[in-house]
C-alpha positions in Angstrom: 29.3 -13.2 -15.2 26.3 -14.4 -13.6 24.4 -17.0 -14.4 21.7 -17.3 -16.9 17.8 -16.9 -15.5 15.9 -19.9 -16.0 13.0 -18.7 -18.1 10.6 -20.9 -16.4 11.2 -20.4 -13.4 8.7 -17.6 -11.7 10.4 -14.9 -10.1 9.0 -12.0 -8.0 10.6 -8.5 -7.5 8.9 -5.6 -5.6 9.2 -2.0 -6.5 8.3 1.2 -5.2 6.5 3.4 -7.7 4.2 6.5 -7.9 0.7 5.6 -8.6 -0.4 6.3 -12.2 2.9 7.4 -13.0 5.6 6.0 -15.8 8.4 5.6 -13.7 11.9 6.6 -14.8 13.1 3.1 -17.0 17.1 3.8 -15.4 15.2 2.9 -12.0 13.5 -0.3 -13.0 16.4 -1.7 -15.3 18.8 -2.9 -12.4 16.0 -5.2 -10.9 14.3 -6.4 -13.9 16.9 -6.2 -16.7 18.4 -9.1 -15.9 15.3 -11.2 -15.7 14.8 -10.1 -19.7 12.2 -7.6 -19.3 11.6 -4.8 -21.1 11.8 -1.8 -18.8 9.8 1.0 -20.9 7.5 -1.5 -21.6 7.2 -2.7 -17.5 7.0 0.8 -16.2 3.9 1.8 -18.4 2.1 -1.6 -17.6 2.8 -0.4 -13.6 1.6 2.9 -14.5 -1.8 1.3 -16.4 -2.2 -0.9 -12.4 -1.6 1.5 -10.3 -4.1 4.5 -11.7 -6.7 4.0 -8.9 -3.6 5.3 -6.3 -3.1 8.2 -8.6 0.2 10.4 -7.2 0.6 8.0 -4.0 3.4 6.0 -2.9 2.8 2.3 -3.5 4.3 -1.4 -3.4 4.4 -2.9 -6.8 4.3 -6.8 -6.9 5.7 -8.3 -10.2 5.6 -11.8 -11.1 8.2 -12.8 -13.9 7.3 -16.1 -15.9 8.4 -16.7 -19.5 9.8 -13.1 -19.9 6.3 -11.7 -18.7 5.5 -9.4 -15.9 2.3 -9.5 -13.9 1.8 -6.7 -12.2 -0.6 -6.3 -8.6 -0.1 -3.6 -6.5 0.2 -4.1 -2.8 -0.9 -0.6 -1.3 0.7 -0.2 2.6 -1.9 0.6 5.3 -0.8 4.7 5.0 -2.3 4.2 1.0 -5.3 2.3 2.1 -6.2 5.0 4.9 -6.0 8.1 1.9 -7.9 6.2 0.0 -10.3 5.8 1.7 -10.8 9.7 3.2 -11.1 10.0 -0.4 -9.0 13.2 -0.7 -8.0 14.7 -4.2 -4.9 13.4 -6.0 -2.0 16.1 -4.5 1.0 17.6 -6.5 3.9 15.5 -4.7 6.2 19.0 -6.4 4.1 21.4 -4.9 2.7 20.2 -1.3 4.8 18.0 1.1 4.3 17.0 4.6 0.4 16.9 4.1 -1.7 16.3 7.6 -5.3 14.6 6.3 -7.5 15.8 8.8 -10.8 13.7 7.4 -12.8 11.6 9.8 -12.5 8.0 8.9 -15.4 5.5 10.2 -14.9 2.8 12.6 -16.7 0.4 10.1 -13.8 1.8 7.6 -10.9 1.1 10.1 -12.1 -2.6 10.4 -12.4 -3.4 6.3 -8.9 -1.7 6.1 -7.5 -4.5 8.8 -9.2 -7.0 7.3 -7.6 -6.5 4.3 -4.1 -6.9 5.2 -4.8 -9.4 8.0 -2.6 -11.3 6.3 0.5 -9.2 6.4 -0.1 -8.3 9.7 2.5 -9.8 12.7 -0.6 -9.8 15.6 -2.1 -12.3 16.2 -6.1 -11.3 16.4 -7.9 -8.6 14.5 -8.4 -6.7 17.3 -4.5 -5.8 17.5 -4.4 -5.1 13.3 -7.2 -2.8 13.9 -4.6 -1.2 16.7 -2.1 -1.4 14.1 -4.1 0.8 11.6 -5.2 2.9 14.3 -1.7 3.1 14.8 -0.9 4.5 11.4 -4.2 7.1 11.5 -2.3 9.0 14.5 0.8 9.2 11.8 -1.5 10.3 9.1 -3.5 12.8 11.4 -6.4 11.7 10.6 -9.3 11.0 13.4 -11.6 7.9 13.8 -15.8 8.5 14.3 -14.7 12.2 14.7 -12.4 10.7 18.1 -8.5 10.6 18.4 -7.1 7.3 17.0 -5.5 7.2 21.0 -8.7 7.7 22.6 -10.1 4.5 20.8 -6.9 2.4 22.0 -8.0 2.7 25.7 -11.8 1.9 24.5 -10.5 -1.1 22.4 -8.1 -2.2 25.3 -10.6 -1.8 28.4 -13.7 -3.9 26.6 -15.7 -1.0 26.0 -15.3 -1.2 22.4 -15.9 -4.2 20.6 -13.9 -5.0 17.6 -15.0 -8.7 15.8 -12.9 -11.8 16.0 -13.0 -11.5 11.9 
């Protein structure tokens, strides 16, 4: 058998979950159950954090200390882009393989690399703004009403400027 978990030591699992929704308990129990955790009781408190990504895909980040879960959600850059189109909650049943074809704005692009500048591998902000721009030509979505591609010659040749913050 393995070893008993040190109670006071601060552990931290990520899961995958379904915003808004109470995960299946089976799923969570393997990661959590053996750091004492209730997992009925885990996978409604992920459901209560996650309601403002209602029926998308997100990283959940839970910190274990004294037998109790913190929960923050860490949404990917795909979440953060839906969000903000601001497109209704979908049926993940009824309609897969969804192209967005909103318009995001430049100003919206930039806010979005900010915020995970600091999971991002390059080294200024200009190439996390590629990488978002990056993950709008996945989505489908378009930039100022442009191609994400279009704006990756305009960031690349000077003639769109992109702050060094």
């Amino acid at each position: 058998m393995p070893p008993k978990v040190d109670p006071n030591e601060e552990r931290i699992v990520f899961i995958r979950a379904i915003g808004g929704e109470v995960g299946a308990a089976s799923t969570i129990a393997p990661k959590i159950g053996p750091l004492g955790l209730n997992p009925k009781k885990t996978g409604e408190d992920i459901a209560k954090a996650t309601t403002a990504w209602k029926g998308m895909r997100v990283t959940v980040k839970l910190t274990v200390k004294n037998r109790v879960a913190e929960v923050t959600v860490v949404p990917s850059v795909a979440s953060m882009i839906i969000q903000a189109l601001a497109e209704p909650p979908r049926d993940r049943k009824k309609q897969k393989n969804v192209k967005h074809s909103g318009s995001l704005t430049l100003e919206q692009v930039i806010k979005i690399a900010q915020n995970i500048r600091g999971r991002s591998l390059a080294r200024t902000l200009k190439g996390t703004v590629k990488e978002v721009l990056g993950t709008c030509v996945s989505i489908g979505c378009a930039v100022n009403g442009l191609a994400p591609k279009d704006l990756f010659t305009k960031i690349d040749d000077g003639s769109l400027a992109i702050p060094d913050q």
